[in-house]
N, C-alpha and C positions, 0 to 999 in steps of 0.2 A: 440389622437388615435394612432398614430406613437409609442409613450413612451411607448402605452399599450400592443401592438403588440411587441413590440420587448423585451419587459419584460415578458409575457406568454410566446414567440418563446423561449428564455435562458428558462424560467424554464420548458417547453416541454424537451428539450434537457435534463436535470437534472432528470427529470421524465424516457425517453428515458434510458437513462443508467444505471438505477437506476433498472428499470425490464427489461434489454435487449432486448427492442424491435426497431426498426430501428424508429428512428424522425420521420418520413414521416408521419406516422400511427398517432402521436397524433397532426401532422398539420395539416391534416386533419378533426379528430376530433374541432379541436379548432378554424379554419376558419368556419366550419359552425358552433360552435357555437355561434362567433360574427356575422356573416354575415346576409343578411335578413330574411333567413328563422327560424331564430331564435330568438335571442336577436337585429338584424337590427341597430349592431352599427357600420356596416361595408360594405358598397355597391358602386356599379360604382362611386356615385357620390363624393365618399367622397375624393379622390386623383384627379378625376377631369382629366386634360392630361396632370398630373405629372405621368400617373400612369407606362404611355408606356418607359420612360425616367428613373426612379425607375426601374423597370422591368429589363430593357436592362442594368443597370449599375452593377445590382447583378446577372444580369445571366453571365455578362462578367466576373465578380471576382470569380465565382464560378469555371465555365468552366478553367479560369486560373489557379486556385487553383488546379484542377483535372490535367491538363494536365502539367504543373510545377512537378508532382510528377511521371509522365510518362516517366522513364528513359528507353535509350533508351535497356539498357542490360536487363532489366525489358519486355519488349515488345516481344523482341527475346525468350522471355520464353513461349509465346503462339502466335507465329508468324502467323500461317498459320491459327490457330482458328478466331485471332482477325481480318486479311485481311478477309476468311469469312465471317464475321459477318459484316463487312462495307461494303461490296460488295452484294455475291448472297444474303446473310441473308437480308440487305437492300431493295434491290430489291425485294424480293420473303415478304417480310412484305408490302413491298410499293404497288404492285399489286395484293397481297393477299386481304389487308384490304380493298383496292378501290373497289372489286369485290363484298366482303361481303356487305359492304357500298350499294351498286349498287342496288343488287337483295333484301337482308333482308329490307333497309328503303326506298328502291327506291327514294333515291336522285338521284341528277343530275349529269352526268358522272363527271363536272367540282368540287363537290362540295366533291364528292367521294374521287378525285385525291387529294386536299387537307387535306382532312381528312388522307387517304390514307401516304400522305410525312408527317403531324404530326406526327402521331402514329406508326412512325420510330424511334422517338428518344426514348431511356431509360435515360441517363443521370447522370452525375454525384448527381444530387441532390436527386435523390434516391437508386443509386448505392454504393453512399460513405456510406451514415447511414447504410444500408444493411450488408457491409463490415467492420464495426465497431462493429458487435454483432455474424459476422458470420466468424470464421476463416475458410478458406480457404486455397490451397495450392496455392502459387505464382501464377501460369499457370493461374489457375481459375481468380484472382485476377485480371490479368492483361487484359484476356478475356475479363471482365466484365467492367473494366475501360476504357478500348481502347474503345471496341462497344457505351459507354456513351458517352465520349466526340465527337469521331468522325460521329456518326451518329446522336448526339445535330449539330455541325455544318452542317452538308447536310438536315437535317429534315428542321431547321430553311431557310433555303435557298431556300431547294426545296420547301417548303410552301408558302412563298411569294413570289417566279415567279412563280408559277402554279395560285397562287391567282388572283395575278398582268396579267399578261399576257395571262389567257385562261378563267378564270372565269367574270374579269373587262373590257377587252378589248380583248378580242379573235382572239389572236396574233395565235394561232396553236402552235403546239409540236416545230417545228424548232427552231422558235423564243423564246419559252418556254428556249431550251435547251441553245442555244447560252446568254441567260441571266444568265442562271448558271453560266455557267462556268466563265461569267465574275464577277456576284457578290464574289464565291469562290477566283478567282484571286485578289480581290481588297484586301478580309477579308487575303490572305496570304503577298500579298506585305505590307500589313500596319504591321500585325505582325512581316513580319521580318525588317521591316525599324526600328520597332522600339523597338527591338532585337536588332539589333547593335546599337543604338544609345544609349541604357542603359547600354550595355555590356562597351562601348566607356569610359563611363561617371566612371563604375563601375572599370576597369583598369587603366583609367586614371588622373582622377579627382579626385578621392577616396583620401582623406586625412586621413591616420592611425587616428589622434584624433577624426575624425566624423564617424567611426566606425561602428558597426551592423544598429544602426537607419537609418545611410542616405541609408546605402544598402538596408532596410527592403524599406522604403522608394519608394526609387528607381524600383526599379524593381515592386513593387507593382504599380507604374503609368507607367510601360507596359501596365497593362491589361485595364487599364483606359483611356490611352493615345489611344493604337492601336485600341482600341473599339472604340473610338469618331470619329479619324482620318478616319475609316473603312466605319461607319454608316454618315458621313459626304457626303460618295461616293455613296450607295449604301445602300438600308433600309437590314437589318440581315446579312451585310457583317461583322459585328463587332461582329459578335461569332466567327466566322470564324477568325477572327484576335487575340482574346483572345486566343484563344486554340494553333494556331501557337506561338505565343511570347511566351506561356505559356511552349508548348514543347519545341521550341529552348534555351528558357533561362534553361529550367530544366537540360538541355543535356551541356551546358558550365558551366565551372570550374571555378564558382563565391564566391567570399571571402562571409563569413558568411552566410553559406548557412544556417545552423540549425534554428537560429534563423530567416533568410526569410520564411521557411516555418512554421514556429510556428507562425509567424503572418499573413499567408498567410493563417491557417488553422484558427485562430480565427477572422479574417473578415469573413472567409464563414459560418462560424455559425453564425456570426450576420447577415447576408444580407438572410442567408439560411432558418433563423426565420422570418424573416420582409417580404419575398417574398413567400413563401410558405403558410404563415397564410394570406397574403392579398387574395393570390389568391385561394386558398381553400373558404375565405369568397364570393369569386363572382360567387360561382356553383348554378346556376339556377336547379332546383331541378324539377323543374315544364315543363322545356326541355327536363330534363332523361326523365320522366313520358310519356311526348309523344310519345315516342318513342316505347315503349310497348314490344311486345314479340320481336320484330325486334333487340331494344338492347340490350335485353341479348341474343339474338342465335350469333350478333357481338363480344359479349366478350368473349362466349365459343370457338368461331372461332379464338379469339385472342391466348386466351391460351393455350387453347387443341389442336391445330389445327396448326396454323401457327408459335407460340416458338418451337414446339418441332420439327417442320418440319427442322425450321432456326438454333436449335443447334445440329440438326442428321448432316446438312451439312455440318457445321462449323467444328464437330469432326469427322467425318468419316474417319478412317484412321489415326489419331494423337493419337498415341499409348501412349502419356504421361495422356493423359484423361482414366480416368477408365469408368466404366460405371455408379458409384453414381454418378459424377461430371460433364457427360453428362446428366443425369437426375434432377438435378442441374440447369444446364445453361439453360435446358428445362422447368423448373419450376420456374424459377426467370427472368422476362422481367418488371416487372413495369417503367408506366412512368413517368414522371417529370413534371419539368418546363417549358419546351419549347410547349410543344403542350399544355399545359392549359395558357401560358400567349400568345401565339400568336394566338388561337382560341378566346379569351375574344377578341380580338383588331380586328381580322376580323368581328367576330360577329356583336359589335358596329358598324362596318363600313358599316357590310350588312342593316344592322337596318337602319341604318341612308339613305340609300337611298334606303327604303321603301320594302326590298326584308325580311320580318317579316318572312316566314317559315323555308328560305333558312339559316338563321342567329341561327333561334331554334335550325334544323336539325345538323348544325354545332357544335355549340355549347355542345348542348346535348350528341351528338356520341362522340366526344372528352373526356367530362370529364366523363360519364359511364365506357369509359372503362380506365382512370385513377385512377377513385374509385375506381374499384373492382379489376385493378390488385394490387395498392397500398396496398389497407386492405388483400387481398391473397396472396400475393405473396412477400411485403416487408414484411407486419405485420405476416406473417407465415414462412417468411425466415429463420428463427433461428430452429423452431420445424419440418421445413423442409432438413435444411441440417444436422440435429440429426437424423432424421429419416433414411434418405440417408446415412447418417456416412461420410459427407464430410468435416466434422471438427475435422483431427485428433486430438490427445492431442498430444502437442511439444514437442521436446527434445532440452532444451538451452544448447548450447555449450558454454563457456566464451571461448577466446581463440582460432583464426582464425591460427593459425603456422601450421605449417606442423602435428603436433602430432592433434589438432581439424580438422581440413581439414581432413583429412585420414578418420577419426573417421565418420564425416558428410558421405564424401561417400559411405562409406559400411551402415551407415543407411539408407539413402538414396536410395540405391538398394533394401533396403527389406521396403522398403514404408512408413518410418516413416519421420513425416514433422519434418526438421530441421531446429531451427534458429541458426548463429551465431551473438553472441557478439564483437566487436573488436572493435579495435580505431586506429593502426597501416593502413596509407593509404595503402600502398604496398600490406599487407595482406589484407585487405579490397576489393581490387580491383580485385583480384586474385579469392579469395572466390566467388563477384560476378559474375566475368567471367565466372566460372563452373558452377551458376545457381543456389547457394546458395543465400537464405535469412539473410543478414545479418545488423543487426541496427547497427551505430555508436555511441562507447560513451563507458565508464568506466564501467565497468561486477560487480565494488564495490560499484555502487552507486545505491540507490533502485530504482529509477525512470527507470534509465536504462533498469534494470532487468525486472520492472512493463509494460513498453512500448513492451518490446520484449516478452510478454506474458508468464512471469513466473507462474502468478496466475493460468494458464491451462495450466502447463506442467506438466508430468508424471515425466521425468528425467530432470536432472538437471550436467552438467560435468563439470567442476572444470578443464580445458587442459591447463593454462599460464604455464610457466615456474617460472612463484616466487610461493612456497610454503606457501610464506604468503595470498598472494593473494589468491589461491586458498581455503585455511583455510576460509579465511575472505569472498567470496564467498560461501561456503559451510553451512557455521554459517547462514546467511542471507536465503539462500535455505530450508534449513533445519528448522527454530526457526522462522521466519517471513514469509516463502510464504507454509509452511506444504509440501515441494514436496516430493513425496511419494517415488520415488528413485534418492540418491542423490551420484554421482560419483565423484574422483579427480585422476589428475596425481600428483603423490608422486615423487619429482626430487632425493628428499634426503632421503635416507632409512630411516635418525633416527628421522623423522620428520612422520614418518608411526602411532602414538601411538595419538599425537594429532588428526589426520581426525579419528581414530578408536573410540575415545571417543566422535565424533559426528554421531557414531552409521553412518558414510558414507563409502561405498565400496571404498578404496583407491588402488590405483594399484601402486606400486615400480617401475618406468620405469626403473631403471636398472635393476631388476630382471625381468623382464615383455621382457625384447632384449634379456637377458641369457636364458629363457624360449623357446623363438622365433629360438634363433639359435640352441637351444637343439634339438628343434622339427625339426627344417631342415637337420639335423646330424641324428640321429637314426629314426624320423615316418617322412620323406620327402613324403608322398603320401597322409598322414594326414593333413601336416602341408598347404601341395597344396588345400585341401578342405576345411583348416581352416580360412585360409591368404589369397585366393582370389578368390572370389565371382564374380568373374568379367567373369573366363571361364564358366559359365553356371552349378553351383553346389553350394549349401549351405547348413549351420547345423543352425537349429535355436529350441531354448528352449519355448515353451509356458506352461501355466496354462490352462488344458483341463475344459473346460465352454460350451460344447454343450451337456445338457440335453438329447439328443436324445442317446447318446452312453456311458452314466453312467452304470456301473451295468452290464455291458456288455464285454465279454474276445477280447482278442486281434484280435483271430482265426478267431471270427466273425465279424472283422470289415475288414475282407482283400480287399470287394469289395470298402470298404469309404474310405480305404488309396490308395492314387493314385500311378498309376506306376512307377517305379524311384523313389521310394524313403520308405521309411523301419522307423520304431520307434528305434534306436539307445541307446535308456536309458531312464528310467523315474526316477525321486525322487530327491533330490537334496543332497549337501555334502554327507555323512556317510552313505545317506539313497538312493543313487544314483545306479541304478543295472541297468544289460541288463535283457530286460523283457524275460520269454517265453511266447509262444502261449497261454496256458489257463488263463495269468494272466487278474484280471477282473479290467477294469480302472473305475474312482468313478472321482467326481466332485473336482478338486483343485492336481487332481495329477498335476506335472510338466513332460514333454512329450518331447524329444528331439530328435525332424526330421534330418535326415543325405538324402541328395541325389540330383537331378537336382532337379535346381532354381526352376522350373515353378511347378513341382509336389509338393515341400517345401512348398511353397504358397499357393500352393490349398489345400493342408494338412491344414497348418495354420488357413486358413479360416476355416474349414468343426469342426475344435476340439474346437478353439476359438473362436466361431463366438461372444462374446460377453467380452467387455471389462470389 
């Protein structure tokens, strides 16, 4: 049963990527296909009380996995989103859902409150598949990531001292609280004990001939070590210690990292398959059903109701979130592994000493509204953030030096997502600093190119300094990935004729600075509105695509061109003119906005609204 499970779980995954839809959705599918209400090859009995021990060792690698890749320059990217979202969002889900719970199924205050601290967590285990179909911008990314792992560890925690202490033995809120805080305390001092202890082993001990493996290794019996050590103290202190190791070791400057994470990301597909299809298989379906009109007005309350209330908070005021990608954050909460495999193990435990509705009640309100934000809200993540248009198409940079770097940031101000390519640490680190996405690794090798989402990028820029290089990037861009415009920095004028014949926009950097300092010499007032975008003014070229203003003269669109800012020229080369007032614009003209930033943009929008 094990073999069979984790061989459907791999080829879900294969399935998954194959039509773009987030894993969750077909483990789902495929747990109850095996499970009882189906095919019955798959039920409590069959793992027996291996199942709680399994559970706990893959949600701890998983959690690891997720917070290992939570750097900390990464976080700073949606700072005050993500402390929202672990704080009031937390809170205002945790006493939102207890309340619905309350009055819609009239459980028991105690029974509420756990329910309540599950269906807090979202989680890396349906956060990460989400973000594997769904490009996003950094900010967003990291949003989503942080709220996962850190509210898997508090959900986990605060569910079994609320269970433990007010439901089982009716200790009261104080003694509730003061349990927390120390099961948290146990789950951090184990991760960082054993954090230094790896890091020790990983600087010290490290012998150059026992290389990537012992490091992959190593570090991988953090999550396994601090988890045992954790839960040795103190039952769900061991998420809490996975996610601590997880971040600390992520955040220290350890030899072989690439390959730690490449096999830190294919244990969680194994364990991700094995744990998600068991636990899918043990949905009591005949629990939902109980629960009648009460649980669905709980789910609409879930989503309609209390995500959108929890990502108004979280964005309020963080002017880096637009308004798709708060609409976004508000449409995407599904949850995971933690409140479906901690609810099975209270259930059983209610059952077993004879509390049969309390165990239903439980049971059922948990995974109803796991199903249905999983199948809405992962399984529609993808035709949701398309809808939203929170997936720009990228612009790859090869080439992090000063000439890419520039390039990124004046993209960047006019809202296109930029990745860099690089391999140099220095400029690596720098790039990050400023809040660029940047992959490490060779700009001429395809995997590189494929990992940093070439296949969905529009542009494509060619910035090294070897002219070979950039040739040999451009070839690959162009002839393997079809990208539809493909740029390079020309170092050497007489090497201009080769990029020409790959039909790519080459730019001469020596003529390109001769150009530059021309325009600072004779149009200084032009060259101010051309070169920096930074005082609050831009010129930007689009392809006019809003059907509403085809067919229609200029005269008449004075009210839909915003103030501050004027049509400057339409047509391109040869065919390039300053328009007058009765000229009549048609679908595919090229349009070019001259004037302050914010009016340039809303221009932008209003002519292009569609890519």
């Amino acid at each position: 049963m094990v073999a069979l499970i984790l061989v459907a779980g791999i080829g879900v995954q294969l399935l998954a990527r194959r039509f773009r839809v987030p894993s969750v959705v077909f483990y789902l599918g495929l747990g109850l296909l095996l499970g009882p209400e189906v095919l019955g090859l798959v039920t409590v009995e069959t793992f027996g009380d291996g199942l709680e021990t399994v559970v706990g060792l893959s949600v701890a690698i998983i959690v690891f996995d997720g917070a290992f890749a939570l750097r900390f320059e990464r976080i700073r990217e949606a700072s005050r989103t993500s402390l929202r979202l672990v704080t009031i969002g937390a809170v205002v889900t945790f006493l939102g859902v207890a309340v619905a719970v309350r009055v819609l199924e009239g459980a028991a205050w105690e029974i509420a409150l756990v329910v309540g601290a599950l269906l807090v967590a979202t989680g890396p285990t349906v956060i990460t598949p989400i973000l594997e179909v769904v490009r996003v911008r950094e900010h967003v990314a990291t949003a989503l990531e942080t709220e996962g792992i850190i509210n898997d560890v508090t959900a986990a925690i605060a569910a079994v001292v609320i269970f433990e202490t007010m439901l089982l033995d009716d200790l009261g809120i104080s003694q509730t609280a003061i349990a927390f805080v120390e099961r948290a305390g146990v789950g951090v001092f184990a991760g960082l004990l054993a954090t230094g202890l790896i890091y020790f082993l990983l600087e010290h001990e490290l012998r150059p001939e026992e290389g990537p493996q012992t490091a992959r290794f190593l570090v991988f019996s953090a999550a396994i070590g601090s988890f045992a050590l954790a839960e040795a103290v103190a039952a769900e202190a061991g998420i809490a210690a996975a996610a601590t190791a997880g971040i600390a070791l992520g955040n220290l400057d350890l030899p072989h990292r690439e390959t730690i994470e490449e096999f830190a990301r294919d244990a969680t597909l194994i364990v991700l398959a094995f744990v998600f299809v068991s636990l899918a298989a043990l949905i009591d379906l005949g629990a939902i059903r109980q629960l009648g009109v009460g649980g669905i007005l709980l789910v609409v309350v879930v989503m309609f109701v209390l995500r959108p209330v929890v990502a108004w908070v979280a964005t309020v005021g963080v002017e880096r979130f637009n308004r798709s990608e708060r609409l976004f954050l508000a449409a995407v909460g599904p949850r995971g592994i933690i409140p479906a495999s901690v609810a099975t193990l209270f259930a059983i435990e209610l059952a077993t000493a004879g509390n049969q509705t309390a165990s239903q009640t439980l049971l059922g309100t948990v995974f109803i509204v796991i199903g249905a934000t999983d199948v809405l809200e992962a399984g529609l993540a993808r035709q949701i953030g398309e809808r939203l248009g929170v997936t720009p198409m990228r612009t790859i940079i090869v080439g992090g030096g000063r000439v890419g770097l520039a390039l990124a940031t004046r993209l960047e101000q006019r809202g296109e997502f930029v990745v860099l390519i690089e391999d140099d640490e220095k400029q690596k680190r720098k790039a990050r600093e400023e809040g660029f996405t940047v992959y490490d690794g060779d700009g001429t090798e395809v995997d590189v190119l494929r990992e940093a989402g070439i296949e969905e990028a529009k542009i494509a820029v060619a910035a090294t300094r070897d002219d070979n290089v950039n040739l040999l990037i451009c070839q690959m861009a162009r002839t393997k990935f079809d990208v539809e415009k493909v740029y390079a920095r020309v170092n050497d004028p007489q090497n201009m004729d080769a990029f020409e014949a790959l039909s790519v926009t080459a730019v001469d950097s020596p003529m390109a600075t001769a150009f530059a300092i021309d325009n600072e010499i004779e149009r200084p007032e032009l060259a101010n509105w051309m070169y920096d975008p930074g005082d609050g003014h831009d010129i930007q070229e689009i392809e006019m695509t809003a059907d509403a203003f085809a067919g229609r003269a200029i005269r008449d669109l004075n009210e839909e061109i915003p103030g501050g800012c004027l049509i400057a020229e339409i047509g391109q080369g040869e065919d390039s003119h300053v328009p007058d007032p009765d000229e009549v614009l048609k679908l595919g003209d090229h349009i070019t906005f001259l004037g302050d930033a914010a009016a340039v943009k809303k221009a932008v929008r209003r002519f292009h609204p569609h890519d």
